[in-house]
Backbone bond lengths (Angstrom), bond angles and torsions (degrees), N, CA, C in turn:
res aa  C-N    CA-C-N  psi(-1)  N-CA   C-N-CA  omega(-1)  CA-C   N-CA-C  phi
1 X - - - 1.459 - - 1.529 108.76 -
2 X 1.368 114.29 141.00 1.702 125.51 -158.39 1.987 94.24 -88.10
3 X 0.925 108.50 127.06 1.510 109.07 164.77 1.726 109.76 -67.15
4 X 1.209 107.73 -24.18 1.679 111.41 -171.02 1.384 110.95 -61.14
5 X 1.773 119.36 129.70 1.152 105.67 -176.44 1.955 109.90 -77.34
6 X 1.500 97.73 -179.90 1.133 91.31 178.16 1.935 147.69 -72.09
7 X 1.112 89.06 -5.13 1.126 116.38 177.74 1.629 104.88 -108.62
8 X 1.515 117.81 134.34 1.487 109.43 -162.22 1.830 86.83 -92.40
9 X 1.852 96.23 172.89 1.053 84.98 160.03 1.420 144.19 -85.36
10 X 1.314 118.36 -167.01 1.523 108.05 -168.28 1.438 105.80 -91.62
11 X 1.677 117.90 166.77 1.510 86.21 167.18 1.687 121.36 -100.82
12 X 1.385 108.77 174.65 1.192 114.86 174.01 1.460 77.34 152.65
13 X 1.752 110.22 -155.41 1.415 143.14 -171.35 1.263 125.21 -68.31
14 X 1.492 112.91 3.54 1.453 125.40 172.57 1.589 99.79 -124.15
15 X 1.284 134.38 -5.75 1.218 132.94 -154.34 1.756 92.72 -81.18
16 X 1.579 135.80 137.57 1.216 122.75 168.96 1.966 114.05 -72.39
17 X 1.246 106.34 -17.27 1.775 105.05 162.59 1.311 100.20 -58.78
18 X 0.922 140.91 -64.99 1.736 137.79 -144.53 1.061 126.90 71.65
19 X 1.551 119.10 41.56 1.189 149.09 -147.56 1.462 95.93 -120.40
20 X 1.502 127.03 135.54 1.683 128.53 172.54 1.502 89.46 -153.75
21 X 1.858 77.14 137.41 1.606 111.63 -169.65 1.743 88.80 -60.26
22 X 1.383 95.78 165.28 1.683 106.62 159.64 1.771 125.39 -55.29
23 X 1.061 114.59 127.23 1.564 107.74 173.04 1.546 121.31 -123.20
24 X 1.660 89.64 130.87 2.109 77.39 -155.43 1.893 89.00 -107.12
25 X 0.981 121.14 -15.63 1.394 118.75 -173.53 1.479 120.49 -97.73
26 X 1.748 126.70 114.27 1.327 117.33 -172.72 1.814 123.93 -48.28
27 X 1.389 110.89 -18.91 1.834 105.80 -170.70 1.604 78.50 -87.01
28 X 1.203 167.26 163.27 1.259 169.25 -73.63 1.565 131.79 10.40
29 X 1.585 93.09 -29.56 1.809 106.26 177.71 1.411 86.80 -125.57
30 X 1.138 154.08 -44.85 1.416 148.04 -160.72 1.451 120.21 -86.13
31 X 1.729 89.93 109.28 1.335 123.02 164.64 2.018 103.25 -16.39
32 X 1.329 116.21 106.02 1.579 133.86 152.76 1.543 144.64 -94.36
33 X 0.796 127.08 137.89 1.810 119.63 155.64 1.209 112.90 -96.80
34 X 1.563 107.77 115.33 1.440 100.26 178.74 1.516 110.03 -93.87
35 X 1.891 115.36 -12.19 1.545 113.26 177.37 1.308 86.07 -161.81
36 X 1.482 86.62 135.18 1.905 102.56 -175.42 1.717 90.13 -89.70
37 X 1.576 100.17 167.73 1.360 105.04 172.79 1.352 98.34 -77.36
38 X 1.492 110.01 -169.94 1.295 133.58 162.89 1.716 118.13 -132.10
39 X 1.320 106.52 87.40 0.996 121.10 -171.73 1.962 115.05 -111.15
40 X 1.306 92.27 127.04 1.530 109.65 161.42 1.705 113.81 102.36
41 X 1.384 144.34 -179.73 1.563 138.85 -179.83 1.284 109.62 -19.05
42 X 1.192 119.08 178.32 1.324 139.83 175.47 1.013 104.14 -92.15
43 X 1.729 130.04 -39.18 1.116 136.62 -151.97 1.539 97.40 -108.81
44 X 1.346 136.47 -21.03 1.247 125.39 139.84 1.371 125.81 -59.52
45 X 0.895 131.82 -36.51 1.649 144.32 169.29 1.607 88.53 -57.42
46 X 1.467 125.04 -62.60 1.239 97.86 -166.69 1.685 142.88 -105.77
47 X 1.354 79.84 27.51 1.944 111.18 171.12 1.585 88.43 -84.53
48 X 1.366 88.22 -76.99 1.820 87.47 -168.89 1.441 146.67 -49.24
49 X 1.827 87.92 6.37 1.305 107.16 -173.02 2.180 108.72 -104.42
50 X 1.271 84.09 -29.37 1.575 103.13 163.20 1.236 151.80 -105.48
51 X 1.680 90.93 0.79 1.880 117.81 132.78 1.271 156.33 -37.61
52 X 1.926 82.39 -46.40 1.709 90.12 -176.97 1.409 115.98 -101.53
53 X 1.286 112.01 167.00 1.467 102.35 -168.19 1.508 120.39 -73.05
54 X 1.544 120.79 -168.62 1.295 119.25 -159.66 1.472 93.62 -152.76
55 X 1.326 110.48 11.35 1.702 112.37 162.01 1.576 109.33 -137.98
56 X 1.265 87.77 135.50 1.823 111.37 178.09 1.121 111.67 -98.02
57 X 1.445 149.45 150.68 1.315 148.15 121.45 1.436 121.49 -106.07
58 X 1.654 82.97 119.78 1.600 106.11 -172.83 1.205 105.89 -49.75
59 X 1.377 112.00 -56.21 1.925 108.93 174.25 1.513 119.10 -52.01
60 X 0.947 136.09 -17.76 1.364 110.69 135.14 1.554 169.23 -70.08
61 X 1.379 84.20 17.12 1.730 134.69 -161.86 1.510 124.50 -102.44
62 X 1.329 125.14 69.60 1.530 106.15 -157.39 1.354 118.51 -78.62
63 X 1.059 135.09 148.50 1.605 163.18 177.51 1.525 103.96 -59.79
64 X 1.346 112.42 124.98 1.159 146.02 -173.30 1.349 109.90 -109.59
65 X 1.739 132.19 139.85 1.154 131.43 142.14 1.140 98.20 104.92
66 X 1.341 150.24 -154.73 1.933 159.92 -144.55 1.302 100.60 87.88
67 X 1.500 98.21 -175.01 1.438 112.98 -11.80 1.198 120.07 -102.68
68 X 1.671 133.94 12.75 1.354 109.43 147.23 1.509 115.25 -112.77
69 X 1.500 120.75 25.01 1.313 116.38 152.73 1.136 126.43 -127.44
70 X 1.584 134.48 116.61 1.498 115.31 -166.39 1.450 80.67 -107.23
71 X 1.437 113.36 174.04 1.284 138.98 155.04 1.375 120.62 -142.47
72 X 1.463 119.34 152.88 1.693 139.34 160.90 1.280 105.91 -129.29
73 X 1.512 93.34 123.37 1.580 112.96 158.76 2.017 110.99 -75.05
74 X 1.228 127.25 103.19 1.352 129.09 171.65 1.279 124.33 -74.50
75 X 1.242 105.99 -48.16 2.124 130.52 175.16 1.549 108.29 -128.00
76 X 1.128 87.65 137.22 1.719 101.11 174.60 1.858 111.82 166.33
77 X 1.135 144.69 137.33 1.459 163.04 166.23 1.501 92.44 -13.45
78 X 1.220 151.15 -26.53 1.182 149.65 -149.04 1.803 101.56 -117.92
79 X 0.807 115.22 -83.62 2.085 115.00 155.93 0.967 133.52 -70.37
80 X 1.670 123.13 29.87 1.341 120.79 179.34 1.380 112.08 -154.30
81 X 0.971 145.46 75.51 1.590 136.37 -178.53 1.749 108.39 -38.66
82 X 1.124 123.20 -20.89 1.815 120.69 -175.83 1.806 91.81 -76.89
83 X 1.163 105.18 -57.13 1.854 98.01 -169.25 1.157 96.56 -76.86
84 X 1.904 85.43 137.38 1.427 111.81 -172.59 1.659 93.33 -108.85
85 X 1.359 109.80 -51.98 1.594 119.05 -159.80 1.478 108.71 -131.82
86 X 1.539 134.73 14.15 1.130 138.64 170.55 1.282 118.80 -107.83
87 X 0.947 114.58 169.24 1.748 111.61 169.02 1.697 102.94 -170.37
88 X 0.979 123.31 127.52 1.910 158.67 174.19 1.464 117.45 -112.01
89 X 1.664 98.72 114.85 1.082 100.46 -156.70 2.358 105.74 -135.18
90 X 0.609 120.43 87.96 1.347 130.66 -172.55 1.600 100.57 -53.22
91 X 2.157 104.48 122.59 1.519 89.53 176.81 1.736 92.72 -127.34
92 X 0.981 107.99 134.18 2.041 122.69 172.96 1.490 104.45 -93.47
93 X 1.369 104.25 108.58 1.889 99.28 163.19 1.572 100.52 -115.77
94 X 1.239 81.79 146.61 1.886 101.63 177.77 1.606 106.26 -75.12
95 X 1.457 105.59 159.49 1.498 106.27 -156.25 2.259 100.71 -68.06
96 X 1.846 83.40 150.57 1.702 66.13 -171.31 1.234 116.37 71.36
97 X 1.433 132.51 -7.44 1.576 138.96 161.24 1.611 124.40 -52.37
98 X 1.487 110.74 144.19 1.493 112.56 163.70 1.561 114.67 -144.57
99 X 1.911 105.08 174.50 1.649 82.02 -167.26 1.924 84.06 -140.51
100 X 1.182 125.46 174.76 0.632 128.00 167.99 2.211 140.65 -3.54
101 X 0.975 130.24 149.00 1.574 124.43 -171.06 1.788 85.79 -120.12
102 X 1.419 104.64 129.62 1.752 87.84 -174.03 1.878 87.79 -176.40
103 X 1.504 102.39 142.37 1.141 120.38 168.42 1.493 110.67 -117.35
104 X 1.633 92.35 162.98 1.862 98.25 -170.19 1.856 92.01 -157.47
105 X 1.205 98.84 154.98 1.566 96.13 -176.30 1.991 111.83 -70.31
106 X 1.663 95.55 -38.20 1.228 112.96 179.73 1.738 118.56 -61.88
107 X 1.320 98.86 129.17 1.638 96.24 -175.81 1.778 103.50 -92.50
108 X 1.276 119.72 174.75 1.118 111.75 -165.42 1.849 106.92 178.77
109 X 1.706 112.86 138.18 1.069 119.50 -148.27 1.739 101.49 -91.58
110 X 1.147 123.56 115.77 1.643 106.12 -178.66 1.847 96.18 -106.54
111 X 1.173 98.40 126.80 1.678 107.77 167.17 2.079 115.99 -116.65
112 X 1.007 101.94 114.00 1.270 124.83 169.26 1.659 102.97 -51.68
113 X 1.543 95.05 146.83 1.960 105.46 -173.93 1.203 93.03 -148.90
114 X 1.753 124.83 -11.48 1.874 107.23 -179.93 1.769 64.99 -163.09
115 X 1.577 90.55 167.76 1.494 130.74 142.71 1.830 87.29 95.68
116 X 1.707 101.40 -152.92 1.586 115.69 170.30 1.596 93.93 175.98
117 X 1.626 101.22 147.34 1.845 118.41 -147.71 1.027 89.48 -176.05
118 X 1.638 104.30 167.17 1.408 109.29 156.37 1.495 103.40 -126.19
119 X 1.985 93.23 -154.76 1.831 99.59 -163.21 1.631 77.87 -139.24
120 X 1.611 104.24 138.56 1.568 88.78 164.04 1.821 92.50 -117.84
121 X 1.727 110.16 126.49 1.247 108.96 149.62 0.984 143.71 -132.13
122 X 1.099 91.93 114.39 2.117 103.69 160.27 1.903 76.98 90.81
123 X 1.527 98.37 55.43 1.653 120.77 179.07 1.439 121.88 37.39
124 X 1.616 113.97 28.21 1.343 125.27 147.58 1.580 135.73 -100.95
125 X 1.437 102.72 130.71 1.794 91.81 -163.84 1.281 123.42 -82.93
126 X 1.275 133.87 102.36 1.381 115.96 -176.64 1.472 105.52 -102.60
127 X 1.596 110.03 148.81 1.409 115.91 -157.19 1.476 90.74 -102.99
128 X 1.761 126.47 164.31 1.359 137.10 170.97 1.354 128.00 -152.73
129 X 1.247 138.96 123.20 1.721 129.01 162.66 1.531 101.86 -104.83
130 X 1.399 84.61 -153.30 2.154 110.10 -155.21 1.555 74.31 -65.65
131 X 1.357 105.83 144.68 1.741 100.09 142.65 1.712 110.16 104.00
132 X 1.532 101.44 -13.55 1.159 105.48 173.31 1.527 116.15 -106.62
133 X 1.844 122.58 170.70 1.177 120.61 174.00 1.581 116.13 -131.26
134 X 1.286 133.18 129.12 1.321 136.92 -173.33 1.149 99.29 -118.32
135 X 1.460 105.47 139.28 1.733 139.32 162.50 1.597 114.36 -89.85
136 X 1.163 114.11 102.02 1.338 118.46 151.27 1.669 135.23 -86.97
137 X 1.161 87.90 82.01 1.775 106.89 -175.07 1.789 103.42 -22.11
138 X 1.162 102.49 160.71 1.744 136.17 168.78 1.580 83.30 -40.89
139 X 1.326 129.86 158.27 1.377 159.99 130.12 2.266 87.72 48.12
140 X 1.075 99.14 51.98 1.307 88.72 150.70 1.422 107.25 -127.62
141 X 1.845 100.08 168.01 1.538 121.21 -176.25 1.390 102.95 -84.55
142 X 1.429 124.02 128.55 1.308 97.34 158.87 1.816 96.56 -156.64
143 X 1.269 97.49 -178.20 1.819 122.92 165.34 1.424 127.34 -136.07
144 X 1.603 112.09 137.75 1.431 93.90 163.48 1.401 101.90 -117.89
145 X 1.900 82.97 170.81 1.715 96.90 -167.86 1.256 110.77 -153.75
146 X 1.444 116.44 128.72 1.922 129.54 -171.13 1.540 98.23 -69.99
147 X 1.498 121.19 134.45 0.683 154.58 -165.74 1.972 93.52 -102.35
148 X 1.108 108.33 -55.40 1.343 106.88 -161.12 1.580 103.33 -106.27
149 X 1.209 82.98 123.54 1.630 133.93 170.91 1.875 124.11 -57.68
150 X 1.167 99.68 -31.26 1.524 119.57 163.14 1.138 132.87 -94.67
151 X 1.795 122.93 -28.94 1.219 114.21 160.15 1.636 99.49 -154.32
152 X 1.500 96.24 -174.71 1.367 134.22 -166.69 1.910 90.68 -52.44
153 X 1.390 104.64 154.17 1.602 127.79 161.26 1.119 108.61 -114.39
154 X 1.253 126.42 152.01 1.643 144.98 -177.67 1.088 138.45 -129.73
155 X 1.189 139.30 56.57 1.546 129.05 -144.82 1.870 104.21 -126.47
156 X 1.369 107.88 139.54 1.593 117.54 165.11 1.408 98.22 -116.54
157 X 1.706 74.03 146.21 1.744 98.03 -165.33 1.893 96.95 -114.73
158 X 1.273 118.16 152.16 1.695 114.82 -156.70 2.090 80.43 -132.91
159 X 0.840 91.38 108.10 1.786 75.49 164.00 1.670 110.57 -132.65
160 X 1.474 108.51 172.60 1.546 105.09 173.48 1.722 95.02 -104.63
161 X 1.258 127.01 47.74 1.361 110.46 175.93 1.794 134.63 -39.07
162 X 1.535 68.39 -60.45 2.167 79.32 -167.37 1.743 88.40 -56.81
163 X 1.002 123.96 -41.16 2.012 120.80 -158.44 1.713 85.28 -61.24
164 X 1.287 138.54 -23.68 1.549 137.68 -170.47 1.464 101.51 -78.86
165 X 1.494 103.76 -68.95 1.949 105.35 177.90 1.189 115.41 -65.29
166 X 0.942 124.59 0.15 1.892 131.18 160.44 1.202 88.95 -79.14
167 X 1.359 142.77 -70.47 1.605 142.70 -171.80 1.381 111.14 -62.92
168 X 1.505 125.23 31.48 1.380 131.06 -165.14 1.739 114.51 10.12
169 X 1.399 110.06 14.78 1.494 106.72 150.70 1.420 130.43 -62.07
170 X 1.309 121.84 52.64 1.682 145.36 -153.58 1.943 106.42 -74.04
171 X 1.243 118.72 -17.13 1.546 111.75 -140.08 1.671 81.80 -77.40
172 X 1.456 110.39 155.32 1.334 125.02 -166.68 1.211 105.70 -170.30
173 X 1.523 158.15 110.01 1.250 162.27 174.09 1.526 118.95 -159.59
174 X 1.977 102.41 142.83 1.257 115.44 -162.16 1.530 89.51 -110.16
175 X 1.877 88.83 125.76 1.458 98.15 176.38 1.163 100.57 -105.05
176 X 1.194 150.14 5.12 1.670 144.34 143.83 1.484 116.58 -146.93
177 X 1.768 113.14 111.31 1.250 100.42 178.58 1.519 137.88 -79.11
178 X 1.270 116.87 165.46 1.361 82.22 176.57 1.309 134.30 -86.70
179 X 1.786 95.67 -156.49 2.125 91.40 -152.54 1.166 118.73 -88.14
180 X 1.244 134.27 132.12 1.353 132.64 -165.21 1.628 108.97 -78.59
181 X 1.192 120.30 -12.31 1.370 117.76 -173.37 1.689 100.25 -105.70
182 X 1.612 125.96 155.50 1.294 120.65 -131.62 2.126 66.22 -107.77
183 X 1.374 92.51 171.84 2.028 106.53 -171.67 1.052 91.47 -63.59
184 X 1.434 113.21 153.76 1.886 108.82 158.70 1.164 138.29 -67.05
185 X 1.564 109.05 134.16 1.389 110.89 -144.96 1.321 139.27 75.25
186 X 1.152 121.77 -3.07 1.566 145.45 -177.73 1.674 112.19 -107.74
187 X 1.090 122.55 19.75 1.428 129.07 171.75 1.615 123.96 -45.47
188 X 1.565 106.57 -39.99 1.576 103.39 172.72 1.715 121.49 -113.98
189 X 1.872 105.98 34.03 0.996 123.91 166.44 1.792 126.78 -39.19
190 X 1.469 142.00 104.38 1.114 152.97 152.45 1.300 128.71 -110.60
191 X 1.421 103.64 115.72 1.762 115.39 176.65 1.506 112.10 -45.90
192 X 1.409 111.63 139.22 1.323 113.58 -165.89 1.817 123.00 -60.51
193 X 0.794 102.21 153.18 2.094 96.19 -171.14 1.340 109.24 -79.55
194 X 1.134 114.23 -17.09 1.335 130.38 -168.63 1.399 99.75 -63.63
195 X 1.686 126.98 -61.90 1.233 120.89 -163.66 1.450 114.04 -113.33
């Protein structure tokens, strides 16, 4: 009788193939902090907490990932000594763009600034333009996806991540990544410089 359960494993770094899916996005293999310690006085803790600045510019931030989803991380435990337990994260899809199918325990607020798409979760479609804000509940599956065909989508995403992997509520997995080939017709697609 096989000790193996019935379901094999998955792949990656536990898989006995030694087999790993494709990875097209650098935060997937690249070394992070998702929560710095807190180390040393109070009163060092709280100089250094009213030191650092309290304005970002996204344009100084380069864009990660394509080609029809870029992303920038702006705030988060890793580039920011102020965030402790948040993280803001700017995603650009090219027109007709999509990005990843992926669940996370952490829920998290996505607000639209250009375009209109929807989200399908947990295989319900909810539709969105500029101006609106969507909740992606605790431990749902979902994707978003540009609707428009003529231009660029824009959306920042607000989550309490790191405050979750502090709560060793960690589980996070991509059930479809995204597409390596750029939307149709969108071949010399680039997220705007501006932001």
């Amino acid at each position: 009788m096989s000790n193996k359960p019935d379901n094999p494993e998955g792949i990656g770094h536990n898989s006995e193939t030694g087999q790993k899916e494709e990875v097209v996005w650098e935060r997937w293999t690249k070394k992070r902090t998702f929560v710095r310690g807190l180390e040393g006085t109070y009163g060092e803790l709280y100089n250094e907490l009213y030191s650092q600045p309290r304005v970002y510019h996204t344009s100084d931030l380069n864009w990660k990932g394509g080609p029809q989803n870029f992303g920038k991380k702006v705030i988060n435990p890793q580039a920011c000594r102020v965030a402790q337990s948040i993280e803001t994260h700017i995603d650009a899809f090219a027109p007709g763009g999509y990005g990843q199918k992926h669940g996370h325990m952490n829920s998290a607020v996505f607000f639209v600034l250009k375009g209109k798409g929807h989200d399908i979760h947990d295989g319900r479609r909810l539709d969105w333009e500029a101006g609106d804000a969507l909740i992606v509940e605790n431990a749902c599956v979902h994707q978003h996806l540009s609707d428009d065909t003529d231009d660029e989508t824009i959306v920042l995403v607000m989550k309490a991540k790191p405050l979750f992997l502090f709560m060793h509520m960690i589980f996070q997995k991509v059930v479809e990544y995204p597409p390596t080939e750029p939307a149709p017709g969108q071949d010399g697609y680039e997220p705007p410089a501006s932001l």
